[in-house]
N, CA, C and O of each residue as an XYZ file, in Angstrom:
340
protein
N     248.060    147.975   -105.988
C     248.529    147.329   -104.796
C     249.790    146.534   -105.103
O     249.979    145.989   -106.191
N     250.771    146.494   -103.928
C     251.759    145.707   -104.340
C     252.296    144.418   -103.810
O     252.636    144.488   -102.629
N     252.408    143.607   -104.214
C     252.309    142.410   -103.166
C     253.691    142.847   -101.935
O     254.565    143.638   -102.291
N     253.708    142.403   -100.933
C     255.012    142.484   -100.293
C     254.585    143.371    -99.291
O     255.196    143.281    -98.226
N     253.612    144.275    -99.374
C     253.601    145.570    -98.437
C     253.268    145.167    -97.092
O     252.175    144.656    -96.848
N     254.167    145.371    -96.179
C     253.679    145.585    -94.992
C     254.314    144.104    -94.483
O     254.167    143.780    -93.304
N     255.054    143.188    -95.464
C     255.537    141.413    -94.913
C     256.959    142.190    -93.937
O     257.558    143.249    -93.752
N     256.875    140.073    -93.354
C     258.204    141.035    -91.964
C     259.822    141.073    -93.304
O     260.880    141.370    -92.749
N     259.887    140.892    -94.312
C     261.076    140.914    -95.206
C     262.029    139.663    -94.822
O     261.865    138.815    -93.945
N     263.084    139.821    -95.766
C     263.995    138.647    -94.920
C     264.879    138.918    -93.961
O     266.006    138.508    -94.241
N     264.772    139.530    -92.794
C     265.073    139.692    -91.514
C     264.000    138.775    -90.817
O     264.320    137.801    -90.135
N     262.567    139.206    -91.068
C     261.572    138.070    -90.229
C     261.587    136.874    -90.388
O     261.255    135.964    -89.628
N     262.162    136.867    -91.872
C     262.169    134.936    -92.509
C     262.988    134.271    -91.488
O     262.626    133.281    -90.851
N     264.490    135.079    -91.333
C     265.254    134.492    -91.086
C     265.204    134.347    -89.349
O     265.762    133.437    -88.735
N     264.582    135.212    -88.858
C     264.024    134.626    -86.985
C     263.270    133.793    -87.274
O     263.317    132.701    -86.708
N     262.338    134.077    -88.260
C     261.690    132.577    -87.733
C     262.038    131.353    -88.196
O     261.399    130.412    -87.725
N     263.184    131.026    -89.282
C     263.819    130.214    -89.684
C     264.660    129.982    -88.035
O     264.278    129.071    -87.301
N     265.460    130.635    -87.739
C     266.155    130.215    -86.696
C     265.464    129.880    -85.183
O     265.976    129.156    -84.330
N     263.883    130.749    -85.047
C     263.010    129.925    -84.013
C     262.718    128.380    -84.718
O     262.771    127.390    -83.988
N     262.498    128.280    -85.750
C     262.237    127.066    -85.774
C     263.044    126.204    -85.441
O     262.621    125.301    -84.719
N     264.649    126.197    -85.909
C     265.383    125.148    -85.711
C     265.384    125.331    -83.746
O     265.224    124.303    -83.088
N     265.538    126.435    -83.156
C     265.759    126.100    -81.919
C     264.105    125.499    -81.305
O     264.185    125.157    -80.125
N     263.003    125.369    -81.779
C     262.317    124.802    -81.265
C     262.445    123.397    -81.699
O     262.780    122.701    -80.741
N     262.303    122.723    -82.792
C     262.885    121.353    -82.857
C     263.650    120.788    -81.929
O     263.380    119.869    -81.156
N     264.798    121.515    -82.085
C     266.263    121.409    -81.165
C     265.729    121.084    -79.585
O     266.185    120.119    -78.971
N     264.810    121.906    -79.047
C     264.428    121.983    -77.371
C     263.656    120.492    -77.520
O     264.016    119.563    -76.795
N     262.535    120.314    -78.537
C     261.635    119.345    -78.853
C     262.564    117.811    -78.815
O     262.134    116.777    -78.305
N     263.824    117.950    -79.434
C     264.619    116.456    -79.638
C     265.320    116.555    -78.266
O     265.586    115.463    -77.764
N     265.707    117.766    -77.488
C     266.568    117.809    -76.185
C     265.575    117.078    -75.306
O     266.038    116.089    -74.739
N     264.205    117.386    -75.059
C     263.751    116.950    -74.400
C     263.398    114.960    -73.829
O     263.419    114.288    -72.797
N     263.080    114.764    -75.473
C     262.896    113.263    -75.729
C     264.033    112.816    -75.460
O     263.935    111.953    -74.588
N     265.300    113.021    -75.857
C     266.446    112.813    -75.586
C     266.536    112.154    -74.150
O     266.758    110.975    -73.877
N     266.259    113.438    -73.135
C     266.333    114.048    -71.784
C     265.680    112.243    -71.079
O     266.217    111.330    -70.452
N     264.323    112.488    -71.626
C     263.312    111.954    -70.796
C     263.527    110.591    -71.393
O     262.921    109.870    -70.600
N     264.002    109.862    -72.263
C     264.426    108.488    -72.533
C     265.767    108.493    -71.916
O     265.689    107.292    -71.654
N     266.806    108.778    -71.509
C     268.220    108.848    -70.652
C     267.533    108.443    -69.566
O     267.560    107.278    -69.169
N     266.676    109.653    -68.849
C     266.471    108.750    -67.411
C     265.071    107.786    -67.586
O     264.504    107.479    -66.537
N     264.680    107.455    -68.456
C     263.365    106.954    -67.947
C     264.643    105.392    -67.030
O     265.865    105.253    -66.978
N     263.277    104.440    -66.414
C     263.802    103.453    -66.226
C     263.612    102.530    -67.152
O     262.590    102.403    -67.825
N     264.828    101.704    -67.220
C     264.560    100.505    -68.153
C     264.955     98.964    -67.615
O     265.845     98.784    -66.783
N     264.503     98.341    -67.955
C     265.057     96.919    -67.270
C     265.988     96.705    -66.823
O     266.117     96.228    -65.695
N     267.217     97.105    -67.857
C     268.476     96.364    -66.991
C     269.040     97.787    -66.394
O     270.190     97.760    -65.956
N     268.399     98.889    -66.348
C     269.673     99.326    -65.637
C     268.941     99.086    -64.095
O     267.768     98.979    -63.738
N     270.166     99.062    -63.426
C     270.531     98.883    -61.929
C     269.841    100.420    -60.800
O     269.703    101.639    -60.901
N     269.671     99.669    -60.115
C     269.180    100.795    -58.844
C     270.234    101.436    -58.251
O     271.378    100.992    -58.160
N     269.800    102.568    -57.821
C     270.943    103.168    -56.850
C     271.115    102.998    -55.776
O     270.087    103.212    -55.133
N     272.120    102.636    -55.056
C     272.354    102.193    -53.763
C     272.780    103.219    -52.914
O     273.105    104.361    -53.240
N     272.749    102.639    -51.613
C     273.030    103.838    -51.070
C     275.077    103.999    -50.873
O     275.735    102.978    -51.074
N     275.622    104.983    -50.589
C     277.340    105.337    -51.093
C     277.229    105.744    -52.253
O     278.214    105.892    -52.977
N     275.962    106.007    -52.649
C     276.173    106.978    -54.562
C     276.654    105.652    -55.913
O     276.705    105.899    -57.118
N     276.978    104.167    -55.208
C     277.128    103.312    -56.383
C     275.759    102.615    -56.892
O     274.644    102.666    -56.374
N     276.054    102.151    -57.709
C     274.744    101.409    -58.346
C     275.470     99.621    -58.501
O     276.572     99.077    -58.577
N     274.035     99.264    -58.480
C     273.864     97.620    -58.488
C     274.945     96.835    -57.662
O     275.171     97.193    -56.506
N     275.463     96.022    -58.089
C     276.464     94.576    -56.719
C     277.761     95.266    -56.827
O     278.121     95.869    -57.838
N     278.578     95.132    -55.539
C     279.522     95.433    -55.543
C     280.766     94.768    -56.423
O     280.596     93.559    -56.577
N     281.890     95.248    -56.990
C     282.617     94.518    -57.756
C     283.026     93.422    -57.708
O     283.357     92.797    -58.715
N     283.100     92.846    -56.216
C     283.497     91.224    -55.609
C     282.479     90.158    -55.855
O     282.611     88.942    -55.995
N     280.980     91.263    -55.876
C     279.293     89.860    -56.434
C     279.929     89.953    -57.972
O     279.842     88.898    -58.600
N     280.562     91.081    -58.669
C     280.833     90.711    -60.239
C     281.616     89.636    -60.662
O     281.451     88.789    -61.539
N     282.819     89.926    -59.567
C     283.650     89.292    -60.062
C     283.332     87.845    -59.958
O     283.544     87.062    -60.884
N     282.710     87.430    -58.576
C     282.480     86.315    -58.180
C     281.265     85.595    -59.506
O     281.403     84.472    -59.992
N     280.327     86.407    -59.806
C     279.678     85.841    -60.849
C     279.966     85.903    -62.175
O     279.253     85.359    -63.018
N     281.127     86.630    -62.480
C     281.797     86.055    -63.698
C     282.645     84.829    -63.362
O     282.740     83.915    -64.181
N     283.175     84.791    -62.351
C     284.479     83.088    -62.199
C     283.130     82.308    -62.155
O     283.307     81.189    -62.638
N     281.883     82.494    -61.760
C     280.837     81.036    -61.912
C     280.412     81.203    -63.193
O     280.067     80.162    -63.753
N     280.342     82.121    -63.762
C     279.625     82.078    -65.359
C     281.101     80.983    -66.320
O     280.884     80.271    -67.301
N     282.209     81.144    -65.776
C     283.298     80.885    -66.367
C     283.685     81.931    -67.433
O     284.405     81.504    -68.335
N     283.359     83.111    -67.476
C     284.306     83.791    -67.955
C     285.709     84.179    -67.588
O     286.354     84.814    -68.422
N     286.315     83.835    -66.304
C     287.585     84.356    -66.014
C     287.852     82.987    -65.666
O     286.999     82.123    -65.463
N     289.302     82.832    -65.603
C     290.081     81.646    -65.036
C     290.261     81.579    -63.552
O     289.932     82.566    -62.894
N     290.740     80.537    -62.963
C     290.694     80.804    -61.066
C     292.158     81.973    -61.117
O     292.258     82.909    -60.325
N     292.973     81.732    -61.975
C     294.522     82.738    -61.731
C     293.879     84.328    -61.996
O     294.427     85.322    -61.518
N     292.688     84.392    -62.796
C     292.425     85.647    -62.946
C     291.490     86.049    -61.953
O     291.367     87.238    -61.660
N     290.772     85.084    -61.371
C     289.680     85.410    -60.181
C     290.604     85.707    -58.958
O     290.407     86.692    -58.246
N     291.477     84.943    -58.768
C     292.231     85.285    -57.228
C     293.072     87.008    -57.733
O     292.822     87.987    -57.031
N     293.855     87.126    -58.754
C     294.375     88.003    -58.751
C     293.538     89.479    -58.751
O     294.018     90.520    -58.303
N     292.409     89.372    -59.249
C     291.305     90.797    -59.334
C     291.058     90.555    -57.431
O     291.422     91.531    -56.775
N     290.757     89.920    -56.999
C     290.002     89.447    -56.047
C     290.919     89.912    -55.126
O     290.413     90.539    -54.195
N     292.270     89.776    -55.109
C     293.323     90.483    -54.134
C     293.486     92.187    -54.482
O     293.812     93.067    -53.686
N     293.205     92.302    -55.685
C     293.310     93.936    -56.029
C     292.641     94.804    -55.118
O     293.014     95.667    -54.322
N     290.900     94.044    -55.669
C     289.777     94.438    -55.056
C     289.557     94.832    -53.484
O     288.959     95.838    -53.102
N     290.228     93.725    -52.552
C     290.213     93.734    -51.104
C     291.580     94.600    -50.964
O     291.836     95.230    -49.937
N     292.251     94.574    -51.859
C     293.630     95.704    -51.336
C     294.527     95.048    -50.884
O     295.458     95.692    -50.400
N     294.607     93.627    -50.859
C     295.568     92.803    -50.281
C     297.248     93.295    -51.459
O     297.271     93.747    -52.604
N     298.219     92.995    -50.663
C     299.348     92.885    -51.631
C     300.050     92.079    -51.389
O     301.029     91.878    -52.107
């Protein structure tokens, strides 16, 4: 008897070497997939117009109260924003 008789050779090794990596591959796409959308705390809801969370004027307005921007930088975004010129 000879050992080997009747194995798939290395043509079979190598499909199932390459099923394997594409099943991993689908296996990490998925987790991937399903942690992207799960929900998580901070992200924001969708509103309705297709944007998400406060409009840029609640941002802006709650960064000039957090004091991250100066009043020269709050009025000037703040005229962008409304379109004034």
């Amino acid at each position: 008897m000879r050992y080997g008789d009747g194995g798939v050779g290395w043509g079979g090794w190598l499909v199932m070497v390459v099923m394997m990596v594409v099943f991993w591959g689908a296996v990490a796409w998925v987790i991937v997939t399903l942690i992207r959308h799960s929900s998580s705390p901070g992200q924001l809801p969708a509103q309705p117009g297709g944007t998400t969370g406060p409009d840029a004027l609640q941002i802006l307005d709650e960064r000039f109260a957090r004091g991250e921007i100066d009043e020269e930088e709050y009025q000037r975004r703040r005229k962008v924003l409304r379109g004034d010129t």
